[in-house]
C-alpha positions in Angstrom: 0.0 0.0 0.0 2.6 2.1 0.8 6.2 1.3 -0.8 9.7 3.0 -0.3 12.2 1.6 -2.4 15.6 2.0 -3.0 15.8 5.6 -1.2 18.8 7.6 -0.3 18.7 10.3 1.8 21.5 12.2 2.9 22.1 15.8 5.4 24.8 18.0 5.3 26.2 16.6 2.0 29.8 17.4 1.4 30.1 19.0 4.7 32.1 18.0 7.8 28.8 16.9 9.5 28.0 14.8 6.4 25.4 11.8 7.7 24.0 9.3 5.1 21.0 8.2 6.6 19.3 5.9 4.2 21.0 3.9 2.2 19.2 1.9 -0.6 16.4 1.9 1.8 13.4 -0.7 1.5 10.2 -0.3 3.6 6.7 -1.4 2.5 3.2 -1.6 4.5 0.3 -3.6 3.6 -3.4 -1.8 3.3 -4.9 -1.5 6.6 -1.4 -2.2 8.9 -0.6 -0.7 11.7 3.3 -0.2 11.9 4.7 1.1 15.5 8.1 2.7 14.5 10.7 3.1 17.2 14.0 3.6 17.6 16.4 6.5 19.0 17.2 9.6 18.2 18.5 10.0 15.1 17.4 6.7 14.4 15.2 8.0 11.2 12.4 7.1 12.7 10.7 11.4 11.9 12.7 11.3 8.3 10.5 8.4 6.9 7.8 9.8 7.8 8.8 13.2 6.2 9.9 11.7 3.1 6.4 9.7 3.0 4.5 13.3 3.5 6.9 14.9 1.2 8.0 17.3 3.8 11.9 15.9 2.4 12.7 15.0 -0.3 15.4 11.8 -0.8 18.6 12.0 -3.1 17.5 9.1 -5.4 14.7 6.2 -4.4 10.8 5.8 -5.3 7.3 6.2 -3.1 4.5 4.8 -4.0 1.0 5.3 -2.4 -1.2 2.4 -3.8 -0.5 2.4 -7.0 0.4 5.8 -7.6 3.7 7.1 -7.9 4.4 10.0 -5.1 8.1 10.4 -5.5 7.9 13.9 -6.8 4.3 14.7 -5.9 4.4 18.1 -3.8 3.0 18.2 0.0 -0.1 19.9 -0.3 -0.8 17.3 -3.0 -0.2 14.2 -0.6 -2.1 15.8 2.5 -5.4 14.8 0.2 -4.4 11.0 0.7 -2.1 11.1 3.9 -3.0 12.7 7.2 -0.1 13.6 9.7 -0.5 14.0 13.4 2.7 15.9 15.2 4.0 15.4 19.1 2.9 19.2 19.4 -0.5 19.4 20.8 -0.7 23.1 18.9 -0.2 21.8 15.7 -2.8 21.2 13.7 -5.5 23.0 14.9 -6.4 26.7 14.7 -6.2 27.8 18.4 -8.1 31.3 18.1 -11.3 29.4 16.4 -13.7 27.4 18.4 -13.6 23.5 18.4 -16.8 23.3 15.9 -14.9 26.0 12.9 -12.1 23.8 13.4 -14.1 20.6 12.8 -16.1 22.3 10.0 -12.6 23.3 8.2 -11.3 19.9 8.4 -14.4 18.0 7.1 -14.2 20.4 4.3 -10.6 20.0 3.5 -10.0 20.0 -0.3 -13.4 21.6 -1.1 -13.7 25.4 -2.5 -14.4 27.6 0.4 -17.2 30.3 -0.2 -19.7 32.3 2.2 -22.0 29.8 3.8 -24.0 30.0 6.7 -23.3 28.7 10.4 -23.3 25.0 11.7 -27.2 23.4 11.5 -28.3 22.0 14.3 -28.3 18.6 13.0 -24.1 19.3 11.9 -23.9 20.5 15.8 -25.1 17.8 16.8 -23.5 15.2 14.9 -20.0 16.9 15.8 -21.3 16.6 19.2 -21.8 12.6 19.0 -17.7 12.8 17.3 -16.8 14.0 20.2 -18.1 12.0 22.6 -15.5 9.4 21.1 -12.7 10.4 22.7 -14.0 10.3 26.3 -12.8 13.8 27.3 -15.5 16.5 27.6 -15.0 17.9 24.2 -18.5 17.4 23.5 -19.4 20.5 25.7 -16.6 22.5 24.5 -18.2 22.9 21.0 -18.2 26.5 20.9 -14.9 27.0 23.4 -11.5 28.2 21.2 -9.4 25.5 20.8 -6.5 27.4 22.9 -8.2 27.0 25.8 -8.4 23.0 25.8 -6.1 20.6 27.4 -2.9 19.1 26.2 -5.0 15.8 25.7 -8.3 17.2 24.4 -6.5 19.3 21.6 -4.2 16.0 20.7 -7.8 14.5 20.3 -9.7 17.1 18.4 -6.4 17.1 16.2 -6.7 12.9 15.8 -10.4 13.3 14.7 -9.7 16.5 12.5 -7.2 14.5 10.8 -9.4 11.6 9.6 -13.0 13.4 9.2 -12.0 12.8 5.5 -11.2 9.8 3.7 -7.5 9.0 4.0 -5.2 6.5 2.5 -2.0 6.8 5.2 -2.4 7.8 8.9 1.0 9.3 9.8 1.5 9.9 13.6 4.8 11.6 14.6 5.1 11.1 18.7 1.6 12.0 19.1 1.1 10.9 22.6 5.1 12.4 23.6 3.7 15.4 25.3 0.6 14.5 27.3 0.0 13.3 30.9 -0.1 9.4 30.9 -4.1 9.9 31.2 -4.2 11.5 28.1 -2.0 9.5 26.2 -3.6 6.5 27.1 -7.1 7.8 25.8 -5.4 9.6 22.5 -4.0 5.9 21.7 -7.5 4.2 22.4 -8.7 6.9 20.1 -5.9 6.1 17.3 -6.9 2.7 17.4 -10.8 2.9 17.6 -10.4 5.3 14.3 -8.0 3.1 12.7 -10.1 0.2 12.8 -13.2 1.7 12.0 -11.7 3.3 9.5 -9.6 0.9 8.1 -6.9 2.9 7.8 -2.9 2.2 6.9 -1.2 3.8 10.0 2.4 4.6 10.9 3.1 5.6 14.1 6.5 6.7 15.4 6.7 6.6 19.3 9.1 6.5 22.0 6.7 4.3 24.5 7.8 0.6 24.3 4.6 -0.4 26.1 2.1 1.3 23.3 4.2 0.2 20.5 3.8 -3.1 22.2 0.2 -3.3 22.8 -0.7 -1.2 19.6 -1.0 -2.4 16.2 0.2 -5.6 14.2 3.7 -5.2 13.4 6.9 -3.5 15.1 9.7 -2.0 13.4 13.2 -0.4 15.2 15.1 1.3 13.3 19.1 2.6 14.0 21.3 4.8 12.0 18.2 4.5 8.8 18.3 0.3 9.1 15.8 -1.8 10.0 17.0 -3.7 13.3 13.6 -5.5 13.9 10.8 -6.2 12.0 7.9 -8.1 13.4 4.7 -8.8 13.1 1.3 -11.0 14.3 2.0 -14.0 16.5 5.4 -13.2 16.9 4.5 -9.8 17.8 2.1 -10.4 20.3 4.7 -12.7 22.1 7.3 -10.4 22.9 7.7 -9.3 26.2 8.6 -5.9 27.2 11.6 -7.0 28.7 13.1 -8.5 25.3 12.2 -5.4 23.7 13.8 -3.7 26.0 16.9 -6.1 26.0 17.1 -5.4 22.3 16.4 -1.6 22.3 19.7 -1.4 24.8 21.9 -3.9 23.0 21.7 -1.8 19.8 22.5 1.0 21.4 25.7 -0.1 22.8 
């Protein structure tokens, strides 16, 4: 579904601080998987998913999305297909609208804007029963600016702004980093009730070895731009934190 192949990707070329990063890179994921990335920093872990959103741009190498070539598609073109959710809870939200203009621009992401008249009742309510999904009062806060909402509730509102349309690629960069382990515990229940309802092709980078363990079908760590593990269903779901861990610190060394 979504393929990477042969990429190169170099920063700093011809510099003292010269780092090759990907070499002759390979990474593909199957329609509908959920890949947890890890890895350190520096690990390369943010880069794929830049060169997947076409925020960078690789040296040499070929992206495919389905079966359409994305290699030198620009960004604004990819955001139609791939949604991207950031560590920041500020990003992707307007902060000085209220929580129901911000859903109303994201469900019409891609259309022509034009004068229109406000939210029916029936929208209101129907954001209303959205809202309820994540478990975190932002149901009531419909007509509150999005600047006054918690860490948690704005990393939520920015997880369901993100998939209001239909998507091909869920991209999620650390999206649970900065929230209270409350919060990130409800954000990744969210992430995974929308993924499966949605069906949706996710790859999320994180730093927690416990969600990466209990979330999604297949693991991937990552060191210096290579794939160090790669695993997936049964074998997944029998490895234990501490052999993770083991591994984690043994490539590290």
């Amino acid at each position: 579904m979504i393929s990477l192949s042969g990429i190169h990707k170099t920063f700093s070329p011809g510099t003292a601080e010269e780092l090759k990063l990907f070499e002759n890179m390979q990474f593909h994921a199957r329609s509908g998987e959920f890949v947890c990335i890890i890895g350190s920093n520096g690990s390369g872990k943010t880069t794929l998913l830049n060169l997947i959103s076409g925020n960078e741009q690789a040296e040499s190498g070929g992206i495919t999305l389905g079966n359409t070539g994305i290699t030198r598609m620009p960004e604004h073109k990819r955001s139609s297909r791939i949604g991207r959710v950031y560590q920041d809870p500020s990003a992707g939200t307007a902060p000085l609208m209220t929580v129901a203009e911000n859903l109303a621009i994201a469900e019409n992401k891609g259309k022509p804007y034009g004068l229109a008249r406000g939210l029916s009742p029936k929208r209101r309510a129907e954001y209303r029963c959205l809202l309820e999904l994540p478990g975190m009062g932002l149901e009531d806060k419909l007509d509150c600016q999005v600047r006054t909402l918690s860490g948690g509730q704005r990393q939520a509102l920015a997880l369901l702004m993100c998939t209001m349309t239909p998507l091909d690629l869920l991209l999620l960069d650390e999206h649970t980093a900065a929230l209270d382990p409350r919060s990130a515990q409800s954000v990744m229940e969210l992430t995974a009730r929308l993924a499966s309802q949605k069906g949706l092709t996710v790859l999320m980078v994180t730093h927690n070895l416990r969600f990466a363990l209990e979330y999604g079908g297949r693991l991937l760590m990552l060191r210096r731009g290579k794939a160090v593990l790669d695993v997936s269903g049964q074998q997944k779901k029998e490895l234990t934190a501490a052999e993770l861990l083991a591994v984690y610190n043994d490539i590290e060394l």
